[in-house]
C-alpha positions in Angstrom: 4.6 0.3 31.7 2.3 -2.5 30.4 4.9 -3.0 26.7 8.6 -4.0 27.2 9.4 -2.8 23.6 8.6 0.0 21.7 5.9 -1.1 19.3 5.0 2.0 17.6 7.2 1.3 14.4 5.5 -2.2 14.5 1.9 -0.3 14.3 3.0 2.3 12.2 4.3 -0.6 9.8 0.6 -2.1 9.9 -1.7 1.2 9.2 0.6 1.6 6.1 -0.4 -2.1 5.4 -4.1 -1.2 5.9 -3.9 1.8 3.8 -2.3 0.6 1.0 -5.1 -2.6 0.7 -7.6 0.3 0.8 -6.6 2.0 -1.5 -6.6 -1.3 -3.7 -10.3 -2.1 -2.3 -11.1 1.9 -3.8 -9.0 1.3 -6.9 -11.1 -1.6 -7.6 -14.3 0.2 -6.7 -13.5 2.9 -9.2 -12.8 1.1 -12.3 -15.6 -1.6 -11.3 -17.6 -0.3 -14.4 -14.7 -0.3 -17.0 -14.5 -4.4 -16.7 -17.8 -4.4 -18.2 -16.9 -2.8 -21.0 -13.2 -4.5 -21.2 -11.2 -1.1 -20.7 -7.5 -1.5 -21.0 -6.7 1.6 -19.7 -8.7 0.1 -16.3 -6.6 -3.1 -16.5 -3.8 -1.2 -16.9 -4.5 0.7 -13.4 -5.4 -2.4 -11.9 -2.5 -4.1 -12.8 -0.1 -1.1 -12.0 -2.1 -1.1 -8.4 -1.4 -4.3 -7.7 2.3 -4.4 -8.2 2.3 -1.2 -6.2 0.4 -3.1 -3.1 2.4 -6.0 -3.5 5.8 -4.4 -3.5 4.5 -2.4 -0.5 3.6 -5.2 1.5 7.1 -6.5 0.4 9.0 -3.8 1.6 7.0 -3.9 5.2 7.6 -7.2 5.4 11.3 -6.5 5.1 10.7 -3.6 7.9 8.9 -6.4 10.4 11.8 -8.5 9.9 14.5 -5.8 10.9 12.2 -5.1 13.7 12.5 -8.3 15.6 16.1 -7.9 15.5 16.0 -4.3 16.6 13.7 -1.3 16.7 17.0 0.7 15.9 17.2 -1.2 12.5 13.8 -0.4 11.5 13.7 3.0 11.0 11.5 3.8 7.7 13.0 4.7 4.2 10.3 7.0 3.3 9.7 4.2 0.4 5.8 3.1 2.3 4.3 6.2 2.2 5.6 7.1 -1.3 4.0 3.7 -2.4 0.8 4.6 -0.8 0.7 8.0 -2.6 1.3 6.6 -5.4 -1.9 4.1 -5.1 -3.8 7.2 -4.1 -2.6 9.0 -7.7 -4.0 5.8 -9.1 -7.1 5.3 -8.1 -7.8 9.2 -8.7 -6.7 9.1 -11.7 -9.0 6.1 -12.6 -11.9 7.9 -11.3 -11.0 11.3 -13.5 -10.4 9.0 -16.7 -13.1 6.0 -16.7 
């Protein structure tokens, strides 16, 4: 075998990364019109977004960390792909509301 570690956590870790700045990249998209007219309901998403991607990025920084260690330590919470979900209610509910 060509890898002398399991790195599937590792990629895993980063598709969850690339996901959640997506979803920011779409939120952003979505309530592109509502700056124009100063929406605060749009800021509001926005802001909430952003917290949401930053705290996920957080908490797979964490994971990478207990990776290096050991693959047995990073085992996922669950906590990534409910942060991503949560981005995805966003920006939806952006896109039904502005």
């Amino acid at each position: 075998a060509y890898q002398t570690q399991d790195t599937q956590p590792e990629r895993t870790a980063l598709a969850w990364n690339r996901t959640s700045l997506a979803l920011m990249g779409g939120t952003l998209w979505v309530c592109r019109t509502a700056f124009v007219s100063g929406s605060v309901l749009a800021w509001l998403i926005i802001g909430f977004s952003t917290v949401v991607m930053f705290t996920n990025f957080y908490l797979l920084k964490v994971r990478k960390k207990k990776l290096r260690q050991s693959v047995d330590n990073a085992t996922g919470t669950g906590i990534e792909p409910l942060m991503v979900l949560l981005q995805f209610v966003l920006v939806s509910l952006a896109a039904l509301i502005l």
